[in-house]
C-alpha positions in Angstrom: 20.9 -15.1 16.5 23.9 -16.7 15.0 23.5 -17.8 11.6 25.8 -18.2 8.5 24.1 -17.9 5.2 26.5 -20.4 3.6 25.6 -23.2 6.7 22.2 -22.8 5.6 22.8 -23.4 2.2 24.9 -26.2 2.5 22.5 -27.9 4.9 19.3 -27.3 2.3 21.2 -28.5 -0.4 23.4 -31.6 1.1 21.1 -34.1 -0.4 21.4 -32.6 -3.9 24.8 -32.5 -3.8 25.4 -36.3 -2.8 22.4 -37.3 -5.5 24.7 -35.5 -8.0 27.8 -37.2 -7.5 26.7 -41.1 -7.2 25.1 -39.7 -11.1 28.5 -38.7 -12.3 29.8 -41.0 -15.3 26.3 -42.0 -15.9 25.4 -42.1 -19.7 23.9 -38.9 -21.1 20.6 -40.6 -21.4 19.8 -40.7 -18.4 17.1 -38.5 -16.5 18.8 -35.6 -15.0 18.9 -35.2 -11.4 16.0 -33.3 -10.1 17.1 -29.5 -9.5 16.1 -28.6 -5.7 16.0 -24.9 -4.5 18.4 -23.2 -2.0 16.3 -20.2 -1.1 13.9 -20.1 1.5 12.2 -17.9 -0.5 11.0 -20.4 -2.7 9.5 -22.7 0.3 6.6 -19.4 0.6 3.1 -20.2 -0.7 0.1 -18.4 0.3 -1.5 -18.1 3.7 -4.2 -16.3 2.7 -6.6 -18.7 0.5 -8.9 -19.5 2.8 -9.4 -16.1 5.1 -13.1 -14.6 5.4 -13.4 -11.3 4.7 -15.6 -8.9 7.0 -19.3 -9.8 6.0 -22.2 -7.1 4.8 -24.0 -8.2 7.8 -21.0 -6.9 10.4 -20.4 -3.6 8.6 -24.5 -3.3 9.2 -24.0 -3.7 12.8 -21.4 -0.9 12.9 -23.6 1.4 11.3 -26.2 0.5 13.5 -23.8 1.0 16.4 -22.3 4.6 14.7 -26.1 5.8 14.4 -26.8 5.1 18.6 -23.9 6.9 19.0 -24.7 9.6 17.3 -28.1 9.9 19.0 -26.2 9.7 22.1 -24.0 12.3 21.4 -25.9 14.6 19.4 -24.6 14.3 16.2 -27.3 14.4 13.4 -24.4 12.7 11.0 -21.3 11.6 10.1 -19.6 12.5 7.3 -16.7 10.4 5.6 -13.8 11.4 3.4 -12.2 8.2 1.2 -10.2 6.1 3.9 -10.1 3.5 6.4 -12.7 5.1 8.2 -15.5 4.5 4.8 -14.2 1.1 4.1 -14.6 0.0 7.8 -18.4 1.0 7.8 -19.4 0.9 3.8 -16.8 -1.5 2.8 -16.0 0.9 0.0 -12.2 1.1 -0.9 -11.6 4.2 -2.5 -7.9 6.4 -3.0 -8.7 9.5 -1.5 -7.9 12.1 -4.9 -8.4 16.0 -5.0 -12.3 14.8 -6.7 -14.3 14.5 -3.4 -15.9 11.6 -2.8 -17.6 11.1 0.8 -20.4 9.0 2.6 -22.6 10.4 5.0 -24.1 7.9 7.6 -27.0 10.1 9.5 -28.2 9.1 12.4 -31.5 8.0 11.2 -32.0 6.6 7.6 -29.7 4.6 4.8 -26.0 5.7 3.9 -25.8 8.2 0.8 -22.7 8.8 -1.2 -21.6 11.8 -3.2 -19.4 11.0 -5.8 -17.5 12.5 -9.4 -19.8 12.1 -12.1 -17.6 10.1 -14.2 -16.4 7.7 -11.1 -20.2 6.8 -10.6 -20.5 3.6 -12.3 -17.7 2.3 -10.5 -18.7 3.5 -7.3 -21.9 1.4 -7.3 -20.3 -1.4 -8.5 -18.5 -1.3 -4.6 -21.4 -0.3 -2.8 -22.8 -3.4 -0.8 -24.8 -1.0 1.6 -27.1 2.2 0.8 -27.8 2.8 -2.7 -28.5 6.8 -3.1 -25.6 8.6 -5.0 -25.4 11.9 -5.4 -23.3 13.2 -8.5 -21.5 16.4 -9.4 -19.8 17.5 -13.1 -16.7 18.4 -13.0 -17.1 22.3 -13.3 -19.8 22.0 -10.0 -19.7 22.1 -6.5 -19.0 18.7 -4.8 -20.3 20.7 -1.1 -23.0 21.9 -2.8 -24.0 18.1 -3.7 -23.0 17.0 0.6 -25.5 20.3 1.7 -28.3 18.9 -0.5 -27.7 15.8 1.0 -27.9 16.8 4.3 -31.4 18.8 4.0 -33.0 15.7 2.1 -31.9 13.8 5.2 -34.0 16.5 7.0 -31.2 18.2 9.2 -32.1 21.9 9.0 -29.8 22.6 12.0 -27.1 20.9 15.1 -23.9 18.6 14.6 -22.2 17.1 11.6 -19.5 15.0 13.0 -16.6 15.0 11.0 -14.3 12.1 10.7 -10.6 12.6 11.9 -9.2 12.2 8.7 -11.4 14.1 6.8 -9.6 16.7 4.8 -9.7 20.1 4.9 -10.2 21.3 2.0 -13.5 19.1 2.1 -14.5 20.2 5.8 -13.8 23.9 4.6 -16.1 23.8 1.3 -19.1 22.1 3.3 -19.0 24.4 5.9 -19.6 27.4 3.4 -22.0 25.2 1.9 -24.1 24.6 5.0 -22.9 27.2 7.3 -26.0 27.4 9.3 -24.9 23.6 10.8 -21.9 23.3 13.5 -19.4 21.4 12.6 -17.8 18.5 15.1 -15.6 16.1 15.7 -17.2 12.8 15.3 -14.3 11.0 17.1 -17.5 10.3 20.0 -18.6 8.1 17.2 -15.7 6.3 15.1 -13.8 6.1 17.6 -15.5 3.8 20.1 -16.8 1.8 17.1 -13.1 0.8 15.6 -11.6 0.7 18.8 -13.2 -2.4 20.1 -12.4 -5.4 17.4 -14.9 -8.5 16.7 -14.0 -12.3 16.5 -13.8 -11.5 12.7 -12.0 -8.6 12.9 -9.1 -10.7 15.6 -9.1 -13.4 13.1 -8.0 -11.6 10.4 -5.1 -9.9 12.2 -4.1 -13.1 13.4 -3.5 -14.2 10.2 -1.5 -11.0 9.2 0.8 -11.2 12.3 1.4 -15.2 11.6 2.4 -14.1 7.9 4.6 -11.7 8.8 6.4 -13.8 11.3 7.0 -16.5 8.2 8.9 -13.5 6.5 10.3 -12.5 9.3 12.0 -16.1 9.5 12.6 -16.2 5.7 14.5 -13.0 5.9 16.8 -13.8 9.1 17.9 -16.5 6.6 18.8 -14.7 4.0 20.8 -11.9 5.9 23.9 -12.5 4.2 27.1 -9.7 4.6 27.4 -6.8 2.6 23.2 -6.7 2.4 22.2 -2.8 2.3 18.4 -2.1 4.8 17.0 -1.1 1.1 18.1 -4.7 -0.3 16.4 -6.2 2.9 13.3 -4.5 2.2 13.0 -5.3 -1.3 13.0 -9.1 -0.2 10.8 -8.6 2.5 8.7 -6.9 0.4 8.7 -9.9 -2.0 8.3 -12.7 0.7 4.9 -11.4 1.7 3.5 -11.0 -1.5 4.9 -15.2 -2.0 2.4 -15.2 1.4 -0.6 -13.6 -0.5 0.0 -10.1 1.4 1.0 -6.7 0.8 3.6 -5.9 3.4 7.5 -5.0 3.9 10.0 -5.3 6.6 12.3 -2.6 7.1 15.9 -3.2 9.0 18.7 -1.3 10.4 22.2 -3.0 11.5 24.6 -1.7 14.0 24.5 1.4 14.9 21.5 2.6 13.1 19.7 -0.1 14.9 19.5 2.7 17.9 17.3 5.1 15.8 13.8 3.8 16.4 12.7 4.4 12.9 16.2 4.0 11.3 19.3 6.4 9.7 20.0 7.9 6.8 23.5 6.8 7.0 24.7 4.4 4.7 24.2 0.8 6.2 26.3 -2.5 5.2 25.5 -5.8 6.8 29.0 -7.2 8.7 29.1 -10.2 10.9 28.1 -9.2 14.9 26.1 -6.4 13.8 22.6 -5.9 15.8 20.2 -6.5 12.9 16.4 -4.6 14.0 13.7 -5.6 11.8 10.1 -4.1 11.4 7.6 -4.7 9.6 3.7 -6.1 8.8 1.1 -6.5 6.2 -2.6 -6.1 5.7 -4.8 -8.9 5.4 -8.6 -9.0 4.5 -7.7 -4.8 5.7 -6.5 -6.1 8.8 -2.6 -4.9 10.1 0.3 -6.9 11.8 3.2 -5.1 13.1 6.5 -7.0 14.2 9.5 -6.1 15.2 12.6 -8.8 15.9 16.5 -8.3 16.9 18.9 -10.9 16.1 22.9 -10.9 15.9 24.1 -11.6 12.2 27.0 -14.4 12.1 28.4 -14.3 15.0 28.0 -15.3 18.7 25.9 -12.4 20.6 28.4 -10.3 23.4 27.9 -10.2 26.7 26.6 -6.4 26.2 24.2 -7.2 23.3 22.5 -10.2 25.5 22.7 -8.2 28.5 20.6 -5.4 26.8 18.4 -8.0 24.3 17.8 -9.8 28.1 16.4 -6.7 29.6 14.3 -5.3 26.6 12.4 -9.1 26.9 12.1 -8.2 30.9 10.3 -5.2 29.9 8.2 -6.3 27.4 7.2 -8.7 29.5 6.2 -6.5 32.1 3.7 -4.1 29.8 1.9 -7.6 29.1 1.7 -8.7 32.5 0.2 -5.1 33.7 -2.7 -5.2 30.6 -5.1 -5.9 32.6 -9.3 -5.2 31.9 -10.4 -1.8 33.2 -7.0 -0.9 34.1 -5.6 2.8 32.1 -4.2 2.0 28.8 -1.1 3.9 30.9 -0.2 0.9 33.0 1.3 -0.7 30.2 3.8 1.8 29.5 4.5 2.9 33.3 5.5 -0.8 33.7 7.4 -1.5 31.0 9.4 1.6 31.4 10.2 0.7 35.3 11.9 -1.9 33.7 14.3 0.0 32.0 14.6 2.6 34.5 15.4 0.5 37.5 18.3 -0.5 35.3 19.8 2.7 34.7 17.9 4.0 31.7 16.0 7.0 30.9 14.2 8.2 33.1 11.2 9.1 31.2 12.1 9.0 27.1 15.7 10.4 27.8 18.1 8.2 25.7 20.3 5.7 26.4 16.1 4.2 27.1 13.0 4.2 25.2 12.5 7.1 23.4 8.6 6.6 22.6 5.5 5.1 24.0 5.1 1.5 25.1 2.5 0.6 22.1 0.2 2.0 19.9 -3.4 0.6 18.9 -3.8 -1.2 15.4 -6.1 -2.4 13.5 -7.3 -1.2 9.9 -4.2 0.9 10.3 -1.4 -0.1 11.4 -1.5 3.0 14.5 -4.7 3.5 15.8 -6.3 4.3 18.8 -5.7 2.8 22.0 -1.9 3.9 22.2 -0.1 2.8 25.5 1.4 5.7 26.6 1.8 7.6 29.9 -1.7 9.7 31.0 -4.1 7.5 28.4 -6.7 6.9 31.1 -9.1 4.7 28.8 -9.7 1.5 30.5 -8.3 -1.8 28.8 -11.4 -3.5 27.2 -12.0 -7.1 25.4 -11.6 -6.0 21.9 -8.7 -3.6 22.2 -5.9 -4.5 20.3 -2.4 -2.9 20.6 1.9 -3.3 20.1 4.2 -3.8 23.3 7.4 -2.7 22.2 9.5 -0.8 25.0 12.8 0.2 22.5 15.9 0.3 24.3 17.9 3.2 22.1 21.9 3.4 22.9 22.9 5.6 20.3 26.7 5.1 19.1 26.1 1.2 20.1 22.5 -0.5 18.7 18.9 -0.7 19.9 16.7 -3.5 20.4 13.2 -3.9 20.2 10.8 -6.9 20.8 7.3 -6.1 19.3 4.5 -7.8 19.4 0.9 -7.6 19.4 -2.0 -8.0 21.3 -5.7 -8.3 22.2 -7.7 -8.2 25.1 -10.1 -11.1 25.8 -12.3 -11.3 28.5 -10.0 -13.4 30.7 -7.2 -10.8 29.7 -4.2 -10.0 27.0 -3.1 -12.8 24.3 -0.2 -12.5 21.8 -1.0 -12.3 18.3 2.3 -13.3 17.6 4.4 -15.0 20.4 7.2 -13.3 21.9 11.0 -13.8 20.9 12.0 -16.6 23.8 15.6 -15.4 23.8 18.5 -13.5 21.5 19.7 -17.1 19.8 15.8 -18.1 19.4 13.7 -14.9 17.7 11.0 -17.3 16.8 8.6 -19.3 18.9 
């Protein structure tokens, strides 16, 4: 995309500039002229006033949900180190710290909690479901306090499924502790529970995709020459916050625009230079993920539209081919025809895309649900997940169109809506 910082300035400021001259020679008493901003920074106000967080009632459904599969699977309980994985069923937000603190959700009966001593008080003020917690001093045995737990629930023996991102130093201590249980993984149970989102969940991820797209405009206009990727970030950075979200959008101009997840080589912004942003936020504990490619101040080549043209192509194709109860797979095989029909690749080779299709998201922004080549799972209302087919050219640039999507029951919609050409990155 062509644009001049200086043209945008001058055009938000025109009016201010005329008001000021029909007020010269005016006596000093008069009013001054109203002072009007140049930044479209300062046009940001929140977007996230009036969002609805995920009620007490949902989170009871999931446990409900994790608890059938559990008694499906075998599993006599779950047990969960500080994370996404706690706040999505307890809606308890805790930093995950060398002091264990976990949940345990068994398959029958109420969520208990073992937590530091001291952190208590605070814990219960963030519990909105289960009320038992179990506490351990400083100079005791956390594990001991997760075992105890586990025999009050009534388990003497079978599985404890243990969440993927359970730590372990955590796993190994509990399963000293209670060695007479078997120990596995309870992906059979988290899994299908965060994979599939609810109208709540969708809404708030709508919301984080259609604030990172405002920053995403905010910071094409205020690419200026010279800018450095960490000076980009910094304002990104600031621009979602003036949304009302914590988020960031990285960037990488030129030739670094090839490496998918940047270069450690110095980077200065210079007109005709491929500029790759990525970013997203979290709203309500909901993810976007974005990625746009303009040209700064200058008209696009033939080569960069040619290439910008065919990443769109491709792009295109992974949506059309995300169709319910078709492999995740599809996706990727289809977008990557795209790029291989035109010379690229084949497979991740480079010049061509050098990764998967997409990736799930959700809580985080990678979860679950990745498109890649051999994911079987069949696409399912609920599943959300990125298209982004990168095409790397290392020495030249890289483009990448990413957006997000979910599947309804009449098929895949955008989150955000795709870039309709290289001179028009926004909808």
């Amino acid at each position: 995309m062509s644009i001049k910082r200086r043209d945008f300035i001058r055009l938000s400021t025109g009016s201010a500039v005329a008001g000021t001259a029909i007020l010269t020679g005016v006596t000093s008493c008069a009013a001054p002229a109203p002072q009007v901003s140049t930044s479209p920074m300062d046009q940001l106000k929140s977007m996230t006033d009036n969002i609805v967080p995920i009620s007490v009632k949902e989170r009871e459904a999931r446990i409900e949900k994790a608890q059938r599969l559990m008694a499906e699977n075998k599993i006599e309980a779950l047990l969960l180190d500080a994370g996404t994985s706690m706040k999505y069923f307890t809606g308890v937000s805790w930093w995950p710290s060398e002091r264990t603190m976990a949940a345990i959700i068994p398959a029958k009966g109420e969520v208990k909690y073992v937590s530091p001593a001291f952190e208590a008080d605070r814990l219960r003020q963030l519990i909105k479901i289960g009320k038992d917690v179990r506490t351990w001093e400083e100079h005791e045995s956390p594990y001991q306090q997760i075992a105890n737990a586990f025999k009050d629930f009534g388990i003497r023996n079978g599985n404890i499924g243990i969440e993927e991102r359970l730590r372990f130093f955590l796993f190994d201590g509990v399963r000293k502790e209670a060695s007479h249980l078997n120990y596995v993984s309870g992906d059979p149970v988290s899994i299908p529970c965060r994979l599939i989102k609810s109208p709540a969940e969708i809404a708030l991820m709508q919301r984080a995709n259609d604030i990172t797209i405002e920053a995403h405009k905010t910071m094409v206009a205020l690419l200026h020459e010279g800018m450095t990727p960490s000076e980009f970030s910094k304002l990104a950075e600031d621009a979602h916050a003036k949304l009302g979200a914590n988020g960031g959008t990285s960037a990488n101009f030129g030739e670094a625009s090839a490496y998918p997840h940047g270069s450690i080589e110095p980077q200065k912004l210079k007109k005709g230079d491929i500029v790759l942003m990525d970013g997203g936020c979290s709203v309500g504990g909901y993810s976007s993920d974005i990625s746009r490619t303009v040209v700064f101040g200058a008209e696009p080549t033939k080569r960069q539209r040619e290439i910008w043209d065919l990443e769109k192509k491709s792009q295109a194709a992974g949506f059309a081919a995300a169709k319910l109860g078709d492999p995740c797979e599809n996706v990727d095989i289809a977008a990557r025809k795209v790029l291989v029909d035109a010379g690229f690749g084949p497979g991740y080779k480079v010049p061509g895309c050098p990764h998967r299709t997409g990736h799930g998201i959700g809580m985080d922004g990678h979860e679950w649900g990745n498109m890649v080549l051999g994911n079987k799972l069949p696409l399912q209302a609920g599943m959300c997940f990125s298209i982004e087919p990168t095409i790397s050219i290392y020495g030249e640039f890289g483009i990448r169109l990413e957006d997000c999507v979910y599947m309804t029951d009449q098929g895949p919609k955008w989150f955000s809506l795709p870039s309709a050409s290289i001179d028009k990155p926004f909808a």
